[in-house]
Phi, psi and omega in degrees: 000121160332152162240049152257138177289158155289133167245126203241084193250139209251142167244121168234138190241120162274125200281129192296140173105003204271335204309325192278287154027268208324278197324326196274330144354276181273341158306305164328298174297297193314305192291313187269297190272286197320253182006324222243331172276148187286150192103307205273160189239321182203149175205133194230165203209124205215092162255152169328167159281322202290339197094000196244039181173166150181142181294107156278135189244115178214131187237140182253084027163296179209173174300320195297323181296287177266036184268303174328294197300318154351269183284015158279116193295336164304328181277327145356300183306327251206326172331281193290351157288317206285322179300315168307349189242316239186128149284185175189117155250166185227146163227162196235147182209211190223158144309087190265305179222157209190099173272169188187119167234123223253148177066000000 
């Protein structure tokens, strides 16, 4: 079995005036459900400059781990704050290349 994550990136266009809602939003789920589920690993919350978006970056154990957070009715719960602030697609991959320049 690989030891590579799933990467799981939520793209949301956001209703102007919205953004911070939103980000405070999804910190609530990240800090209270998501942290808490098996499998997950990581998470980064990435806003626009502009206001008009913000990324969610996640990295997960497997697809199966985020297919579970998906049907977790806690996460569930929170679907219908997000759709009211933000659309949203999302896709899931792998880590093909990765540069780093340290200092």
């Amino acid at each position: 079995m690989s030891n590579e994550s799933v990467i799981l990136i939520n793209l949301l266009k956001v209703e102007p005036g919205k953004q911070d809602a939103l980000i405070a939003l999804l910190k609530q789920s990240t800090e209270t459900v998501i942290c808490t589920l098996h499998g997950w690993k990581t998470t980064r919350l990435i806003a626009a400059k502009d206001g008009a978006g913000v990324v969610i970056y996640s990295e997960w154990e497997t697809a199966e781990s985020v297919e579970a957070m998906r049907s977790d009715p806690r996460m569930k719960a929170y679907f219908p704050q997000v759709s009211e602030l933000a659309s949203l697609d999302s896709m899931m991959g792998s880590a093909v290349f990765s540069e780093t320049r340290w200092g």
